[in-house]
GUDREN-252583 format. One record per residue (C-alpha): residue in three letters; x, y, z. Coordinates in nm, 2 decimals, padded with zeros to 4 digits. Example, Ala and Ser with C-alpha at 12.3 -4.5 7.8 and 13.67 -1.06 7.14 Angstrom:
DOLUM  residuo       x       y       z
DOLUM      ALA   01.23  -00.45   00.78
DOLUM      SER   01.37  -00.11   00.71
END
This chain:
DOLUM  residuo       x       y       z
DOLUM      UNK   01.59   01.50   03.44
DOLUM      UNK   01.39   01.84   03.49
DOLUM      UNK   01.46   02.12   03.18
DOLUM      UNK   01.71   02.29   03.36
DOLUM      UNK   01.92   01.91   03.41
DOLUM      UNK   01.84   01.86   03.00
DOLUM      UNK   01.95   02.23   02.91
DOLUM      UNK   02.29   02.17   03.13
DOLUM      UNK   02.37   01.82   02.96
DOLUM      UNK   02.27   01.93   02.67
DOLUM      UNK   02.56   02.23   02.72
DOLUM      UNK   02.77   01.97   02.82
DOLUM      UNK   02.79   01.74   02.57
DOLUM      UNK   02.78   02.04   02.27
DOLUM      UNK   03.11   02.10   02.39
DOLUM      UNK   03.28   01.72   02.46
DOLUM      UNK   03.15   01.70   02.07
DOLUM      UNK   03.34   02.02   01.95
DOLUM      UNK   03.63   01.95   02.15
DOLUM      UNK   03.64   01.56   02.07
DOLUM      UNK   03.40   01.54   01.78
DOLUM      UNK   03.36   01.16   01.90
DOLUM      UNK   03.07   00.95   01.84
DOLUM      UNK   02.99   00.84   02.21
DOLUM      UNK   02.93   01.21   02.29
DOLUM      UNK   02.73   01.30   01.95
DOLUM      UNK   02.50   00.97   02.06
DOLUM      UNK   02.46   01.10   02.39
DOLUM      UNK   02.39   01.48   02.22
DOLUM      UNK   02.10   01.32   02.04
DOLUM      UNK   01.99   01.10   02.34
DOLUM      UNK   01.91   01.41   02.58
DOLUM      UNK   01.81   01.62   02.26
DOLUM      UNK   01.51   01.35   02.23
DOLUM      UNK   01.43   01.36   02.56
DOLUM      UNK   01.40   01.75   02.58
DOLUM      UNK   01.15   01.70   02.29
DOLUM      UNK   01.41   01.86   02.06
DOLUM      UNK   01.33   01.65   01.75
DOLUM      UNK   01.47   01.84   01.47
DOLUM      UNK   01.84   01.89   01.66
DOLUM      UNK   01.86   01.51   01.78
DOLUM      UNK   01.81   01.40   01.36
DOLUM      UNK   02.09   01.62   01.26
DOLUM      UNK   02.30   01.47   01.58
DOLUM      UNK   02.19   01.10   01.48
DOLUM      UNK   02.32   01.20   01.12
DOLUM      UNK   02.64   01.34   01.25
DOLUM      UNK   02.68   01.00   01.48
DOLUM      UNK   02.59   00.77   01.15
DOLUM      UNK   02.87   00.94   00.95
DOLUM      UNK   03.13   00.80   01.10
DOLUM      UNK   03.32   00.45   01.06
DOLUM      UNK   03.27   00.27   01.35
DOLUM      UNK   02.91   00.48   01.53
DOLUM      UNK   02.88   00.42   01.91
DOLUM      UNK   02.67   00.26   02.05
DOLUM      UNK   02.61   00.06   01.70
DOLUM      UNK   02.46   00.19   01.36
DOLUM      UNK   02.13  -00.03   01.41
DOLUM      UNK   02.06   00.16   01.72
DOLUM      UNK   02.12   00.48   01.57
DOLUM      UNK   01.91   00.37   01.23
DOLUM      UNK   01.65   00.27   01.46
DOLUM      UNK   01.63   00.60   01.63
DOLUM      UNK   01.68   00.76   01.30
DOLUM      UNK   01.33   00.63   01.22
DOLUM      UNK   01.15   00.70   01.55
DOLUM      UNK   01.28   01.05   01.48
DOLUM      UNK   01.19   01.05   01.11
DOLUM      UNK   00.82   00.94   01.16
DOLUM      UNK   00.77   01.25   01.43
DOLUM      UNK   00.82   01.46   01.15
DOLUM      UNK   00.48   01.46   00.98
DOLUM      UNK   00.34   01.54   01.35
DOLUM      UNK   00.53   01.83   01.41
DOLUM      UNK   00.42   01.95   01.09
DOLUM      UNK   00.07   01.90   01.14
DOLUM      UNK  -00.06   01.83   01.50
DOLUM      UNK  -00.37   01.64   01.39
DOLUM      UNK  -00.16   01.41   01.17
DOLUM      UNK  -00.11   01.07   01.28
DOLUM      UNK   00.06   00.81   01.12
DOLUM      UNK  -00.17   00.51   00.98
DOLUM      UNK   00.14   00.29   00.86
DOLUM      UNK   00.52   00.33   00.79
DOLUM      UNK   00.77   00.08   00.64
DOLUM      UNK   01.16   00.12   00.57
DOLUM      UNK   01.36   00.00   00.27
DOLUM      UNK   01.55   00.15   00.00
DOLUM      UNK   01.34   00.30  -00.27
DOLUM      UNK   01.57   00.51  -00.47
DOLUM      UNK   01.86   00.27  -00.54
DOLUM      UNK   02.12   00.44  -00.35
DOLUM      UNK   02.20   00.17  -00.08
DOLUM      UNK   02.05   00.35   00.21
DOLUM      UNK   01.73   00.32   00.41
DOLUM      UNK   01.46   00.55   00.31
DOLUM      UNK   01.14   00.62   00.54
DOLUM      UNK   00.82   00.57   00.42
DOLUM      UNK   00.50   00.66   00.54
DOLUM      UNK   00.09   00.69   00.53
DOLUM      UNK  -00.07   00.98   00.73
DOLUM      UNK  -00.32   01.12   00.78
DOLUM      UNK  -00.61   01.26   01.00
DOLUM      UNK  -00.84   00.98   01.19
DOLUM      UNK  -01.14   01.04   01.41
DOLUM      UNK  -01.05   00.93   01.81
DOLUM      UNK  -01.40   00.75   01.78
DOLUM      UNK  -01.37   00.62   01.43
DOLUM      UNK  -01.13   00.39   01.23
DOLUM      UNK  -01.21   00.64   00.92
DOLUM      UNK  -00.86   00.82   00.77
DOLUM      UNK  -00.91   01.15   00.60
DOLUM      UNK  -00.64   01.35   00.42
DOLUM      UNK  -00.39   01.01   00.34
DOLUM      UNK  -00.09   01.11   00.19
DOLUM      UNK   00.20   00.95   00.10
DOLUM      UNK   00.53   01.06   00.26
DOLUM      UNK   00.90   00.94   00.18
DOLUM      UNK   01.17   01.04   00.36
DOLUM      UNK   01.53   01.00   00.13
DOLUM      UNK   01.74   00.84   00.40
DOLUM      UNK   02.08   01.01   00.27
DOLUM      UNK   01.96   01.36   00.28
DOLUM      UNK   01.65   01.37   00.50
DOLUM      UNK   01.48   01.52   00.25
DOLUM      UNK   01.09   01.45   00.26
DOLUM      UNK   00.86   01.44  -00.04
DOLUM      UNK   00.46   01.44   00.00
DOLUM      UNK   00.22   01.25  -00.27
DOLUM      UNK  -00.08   01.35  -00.24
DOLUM      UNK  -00.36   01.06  -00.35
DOLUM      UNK  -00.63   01.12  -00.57
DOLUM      UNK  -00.85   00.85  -00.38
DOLUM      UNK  -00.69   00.99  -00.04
DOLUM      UNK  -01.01   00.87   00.25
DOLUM      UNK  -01.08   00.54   00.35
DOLUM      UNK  -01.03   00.24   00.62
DOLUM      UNK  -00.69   00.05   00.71
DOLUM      UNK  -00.46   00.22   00.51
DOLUM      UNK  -00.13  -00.01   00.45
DOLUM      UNK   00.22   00.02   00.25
DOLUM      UNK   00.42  -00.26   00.09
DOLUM      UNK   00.78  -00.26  -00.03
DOLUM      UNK   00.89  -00.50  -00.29
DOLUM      UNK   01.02  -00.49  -00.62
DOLUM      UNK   00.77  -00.47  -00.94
DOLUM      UNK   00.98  -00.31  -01.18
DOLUM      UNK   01.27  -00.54  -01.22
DOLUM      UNK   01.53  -00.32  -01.13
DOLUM      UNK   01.62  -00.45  -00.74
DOLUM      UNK   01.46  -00.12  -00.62
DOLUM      UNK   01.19  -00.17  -00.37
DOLUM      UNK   00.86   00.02  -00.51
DOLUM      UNK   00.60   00.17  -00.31
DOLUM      UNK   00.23  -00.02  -00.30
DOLUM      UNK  -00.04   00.22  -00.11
DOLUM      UNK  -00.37  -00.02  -00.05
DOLUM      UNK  -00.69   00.17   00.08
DOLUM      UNK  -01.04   00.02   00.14
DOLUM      UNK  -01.31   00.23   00.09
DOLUM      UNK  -01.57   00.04   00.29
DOLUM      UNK  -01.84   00.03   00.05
DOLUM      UNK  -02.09  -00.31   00.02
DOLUM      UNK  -01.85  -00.41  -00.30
DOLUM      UNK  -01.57  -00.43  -00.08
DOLUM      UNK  -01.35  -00.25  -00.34
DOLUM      UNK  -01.04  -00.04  -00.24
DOLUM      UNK  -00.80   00.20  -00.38
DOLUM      UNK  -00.45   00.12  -00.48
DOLUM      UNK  -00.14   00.29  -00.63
DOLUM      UNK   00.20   00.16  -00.69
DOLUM      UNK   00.52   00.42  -00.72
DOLUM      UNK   00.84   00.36  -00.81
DOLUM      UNK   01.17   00.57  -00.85
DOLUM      UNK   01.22   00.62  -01.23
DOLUM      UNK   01.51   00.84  -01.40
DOLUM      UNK   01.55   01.00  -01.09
DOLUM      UNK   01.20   01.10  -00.90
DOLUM      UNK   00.90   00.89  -00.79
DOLUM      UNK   00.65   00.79  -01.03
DOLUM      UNK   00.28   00.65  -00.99
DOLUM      UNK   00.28   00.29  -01.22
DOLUM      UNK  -00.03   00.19  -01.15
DOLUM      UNK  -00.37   00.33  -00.98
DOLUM      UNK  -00.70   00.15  -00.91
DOLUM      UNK  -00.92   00.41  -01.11
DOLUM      UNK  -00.74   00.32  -01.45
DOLUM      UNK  -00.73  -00.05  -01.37
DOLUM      UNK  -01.14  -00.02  -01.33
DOLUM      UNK  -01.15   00.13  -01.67
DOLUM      UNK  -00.99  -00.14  -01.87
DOLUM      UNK  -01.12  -00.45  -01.68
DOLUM      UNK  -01.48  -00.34  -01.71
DOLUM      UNK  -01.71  -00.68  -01.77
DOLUM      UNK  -02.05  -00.77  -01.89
DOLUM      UNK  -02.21  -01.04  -01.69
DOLUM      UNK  -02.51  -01.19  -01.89
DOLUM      UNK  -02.77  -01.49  -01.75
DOLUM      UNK  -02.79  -01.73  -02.03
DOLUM      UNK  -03.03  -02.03  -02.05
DOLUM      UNK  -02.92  -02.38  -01.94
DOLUM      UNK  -02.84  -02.24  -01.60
DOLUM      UNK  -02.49  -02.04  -01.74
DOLUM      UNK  -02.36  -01.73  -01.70
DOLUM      UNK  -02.09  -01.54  -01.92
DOLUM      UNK  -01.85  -01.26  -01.81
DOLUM      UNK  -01.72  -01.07  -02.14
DOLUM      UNK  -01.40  -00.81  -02.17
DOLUM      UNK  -01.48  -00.64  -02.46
DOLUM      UNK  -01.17  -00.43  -02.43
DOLUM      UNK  -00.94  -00.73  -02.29
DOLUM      UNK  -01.10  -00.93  -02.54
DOLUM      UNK  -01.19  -01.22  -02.30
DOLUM      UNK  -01.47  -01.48  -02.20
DOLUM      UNK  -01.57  -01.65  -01.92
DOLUM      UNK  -01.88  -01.89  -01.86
DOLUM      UNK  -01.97  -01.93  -01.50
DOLUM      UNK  -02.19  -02.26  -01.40
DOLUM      UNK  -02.48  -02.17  -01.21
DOLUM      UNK  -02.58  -02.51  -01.06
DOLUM      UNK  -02.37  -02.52  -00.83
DOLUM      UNK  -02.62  -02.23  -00.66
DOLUM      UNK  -02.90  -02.51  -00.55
DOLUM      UNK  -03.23  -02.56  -00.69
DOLUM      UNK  -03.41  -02.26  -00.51
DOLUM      UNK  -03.20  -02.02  -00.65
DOLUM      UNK  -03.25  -02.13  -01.00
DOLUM      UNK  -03.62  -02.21  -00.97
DOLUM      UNK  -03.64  -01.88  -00.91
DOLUM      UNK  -03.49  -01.74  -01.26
DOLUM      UNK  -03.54  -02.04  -01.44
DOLUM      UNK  -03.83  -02.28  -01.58
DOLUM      UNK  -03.80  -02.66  -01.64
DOLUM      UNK  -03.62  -02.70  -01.92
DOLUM      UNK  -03.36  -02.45  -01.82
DOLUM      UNK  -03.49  -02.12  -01.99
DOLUM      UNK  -03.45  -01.77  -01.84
DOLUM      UNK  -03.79  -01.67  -01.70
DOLUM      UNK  -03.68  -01.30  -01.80
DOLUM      UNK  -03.33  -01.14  -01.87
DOLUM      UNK  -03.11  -01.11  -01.60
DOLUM      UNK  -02.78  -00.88  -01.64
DOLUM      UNK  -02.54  -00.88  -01.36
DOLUM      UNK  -02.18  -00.68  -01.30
DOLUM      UNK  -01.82  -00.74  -01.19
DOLUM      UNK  -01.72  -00.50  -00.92
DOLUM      UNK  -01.42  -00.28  -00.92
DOLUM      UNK  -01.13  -00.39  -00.77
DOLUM      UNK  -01.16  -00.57  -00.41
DOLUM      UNK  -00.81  -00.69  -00.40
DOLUM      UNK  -00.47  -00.64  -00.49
DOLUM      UNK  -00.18  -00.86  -00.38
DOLUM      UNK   00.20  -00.86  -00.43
DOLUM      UNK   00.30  -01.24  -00.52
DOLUM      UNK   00.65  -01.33  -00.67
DOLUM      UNK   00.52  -01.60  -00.87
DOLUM      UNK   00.86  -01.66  -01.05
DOLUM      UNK   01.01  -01.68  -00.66
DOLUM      UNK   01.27  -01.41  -00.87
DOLUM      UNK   01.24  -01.16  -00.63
DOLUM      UNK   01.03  -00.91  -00.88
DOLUM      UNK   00.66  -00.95  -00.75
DOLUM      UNK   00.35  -00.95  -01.00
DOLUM      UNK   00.01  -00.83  -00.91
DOLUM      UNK  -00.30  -01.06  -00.81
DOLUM      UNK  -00.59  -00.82  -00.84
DOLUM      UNK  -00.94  -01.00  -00.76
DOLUM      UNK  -01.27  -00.83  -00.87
DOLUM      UNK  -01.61  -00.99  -00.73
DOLUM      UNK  -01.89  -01.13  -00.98
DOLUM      UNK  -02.23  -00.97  -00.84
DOLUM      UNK  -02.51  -01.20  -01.00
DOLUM      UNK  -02.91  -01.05  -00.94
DOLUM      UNK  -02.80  -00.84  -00.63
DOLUM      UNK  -02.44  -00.75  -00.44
DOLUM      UNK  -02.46  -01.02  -00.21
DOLUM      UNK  -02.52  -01.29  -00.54
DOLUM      UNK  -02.17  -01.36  -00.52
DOLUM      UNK  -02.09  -01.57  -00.83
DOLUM      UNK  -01.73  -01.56  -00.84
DOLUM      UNK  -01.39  -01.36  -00.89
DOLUM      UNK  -01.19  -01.23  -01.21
DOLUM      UNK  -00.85  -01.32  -01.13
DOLUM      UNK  -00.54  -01.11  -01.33
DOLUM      UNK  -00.21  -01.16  -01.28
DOLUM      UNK  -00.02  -00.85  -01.38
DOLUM      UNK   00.31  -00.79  -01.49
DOLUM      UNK   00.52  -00.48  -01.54
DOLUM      UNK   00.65  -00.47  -01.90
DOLUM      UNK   00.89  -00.14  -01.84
DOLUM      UNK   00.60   00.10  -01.99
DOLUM      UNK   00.29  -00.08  -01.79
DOLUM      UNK   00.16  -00.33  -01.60
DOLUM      UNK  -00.03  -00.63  -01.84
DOLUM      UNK  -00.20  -00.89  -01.78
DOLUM      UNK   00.00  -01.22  -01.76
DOLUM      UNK  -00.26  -01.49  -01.64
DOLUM      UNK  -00.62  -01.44  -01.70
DOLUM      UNK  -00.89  -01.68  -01.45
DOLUM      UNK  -01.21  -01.69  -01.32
DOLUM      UNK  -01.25  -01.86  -00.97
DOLUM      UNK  -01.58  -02.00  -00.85
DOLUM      UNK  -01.76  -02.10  -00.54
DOLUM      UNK  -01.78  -02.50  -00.49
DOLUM      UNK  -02.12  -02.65  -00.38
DOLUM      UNK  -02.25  -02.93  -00.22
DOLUM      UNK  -02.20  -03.30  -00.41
END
């Protein structure tokens, strides 16, 4: 249809809704409002068709519009916004689909996202609410919903790498408490309390020490070949010289239901640097688990690199 077609059908089926107020014609109301680029009339027509008993054509058609509708809306707001990912799920408790989404502003000739903000969209009254990130540029931004908390609410997990040679990446995890979002967890406290000290020890060992955690790991280096510890050690297995190295910050953080109870724990990994970066020796493993205040550490590991028999 050309505008003037739209603008009549559009006429048309304004007044079969008023006269009939039936859900065939508010479908068909929003149907042409979307295709005359009318985004902000065809949501409130979707809404009116969703309220009643029996929708036409069917309320997953009309939910999945709904979203197509709902994710247009940072773009209007802000031409240069695009959307880098979007999920759907319930995140306040109320029984109906919310919109979540990551935009932000992207370079055509680069996969770098600027600007990443966090934007939820409460399904029952369309309102929209913006979190701004503290950590907000980065590469492949990506949203999970799932349930940390306990309480059969999906929560919000916001994973951002920031392409450095560590490979680390920031994270944050929300969740609807007492009635507005909260941030749970965030990648820049996490670094603070798992900060480790990564010592070369004689007899070809390493240890990786938590002061603050108040834990101990002892890494075997022979598994790195002869060459490598010629090179730091002499015969009989003493340090040529000290050697410190460093855990990065965190490089991964996974949702895993380990209890397969439908509330998901967080695998966080953080890579042992030995004499340089690339001296992988290793990954601190923590398990954590929301306690209703904060998320603690349930399971404590090291995992190492095999070698060669």
């Amino acid at each position: 249809m050309d505008t003037y077609q739209l603008r009549r059908a559009i006429y048309y089926y304004h007044m079969k809704v008023q006269e009939t107020n039936d859900p065939y014609y508010w479908f068909y109301l929003a149907d042409t409002q979307v295709r005359a680029g009318l985004t902000k009339e065809a949501r409130q027509s979707i809404d009116k068709a969703l309220s009643f008993p029996k929708p036409f054509p069917s309320r997953q058609r009309l939910l999945e519009i709904q979203a197509k509708l709902h994710s247009a809306l940072p773009r209007e707001n802000n031409p240069n916004t695009s959307i880098a990912a979007s999920k759907r799920g319930d995140i306040d408790g109320d029984g109906i689909i919310d919109n979540v989404l990551l935009t932000g502003n992207k370079a055509p000739d680069s996969p770098f996202w600027r600007n990443i903000t966090l934007f939820i969209q409460n399904g029952k009254t369309n309102h929209s609410q913006e979190i701004t990130l503290k950590n907000n540029a980065g590469y492949n931004p990506t949203l999970f919903l799932g349930d940390f908390t306990g309480n059969k609410v999906n929560d919000i997990l916001v994973v951002i790498d920031t392409g450095g040679s560590g490979g680390a990446i920031y994270a944050y995890v929300f969740s609807h408490i007492n009635g507005q979002m909260n941030q749970i967890f965030n990648s820049d406290t996490f670094n603070k309390n798992f900060m480790y000290g990564v010592t070369y020890q004689d007899q070809y060992k390493v240890s990786v020490i938590n002061q603050k955690q108040r834990e101990k790991y002892v890494v075997d280096l022979t598994i790195k070949g002869k060459n490598y510890l010629n090179d730091i050690y002499n015969d009989n297995g003493v340090l040529k010289g000290p050697i410190e190295g460093w855990v990065n910050p965190l490089s991964g953080l996974y949702p895993v239901d380990f209890n397969r109870d439908g509330t998901y724990e967080l695998e966080s990994y953080q890579r042992i640097a030995g004499r340089y970066n690339a001296d992988s020796l290793g990954f601190v493993l923590n398990v954590l688990k929301w306690n209703g205040q904060v998320f603690r550490p349930e399971r404590k590991n090291v995992a190492i690199f095999g070698g060669e028999i």
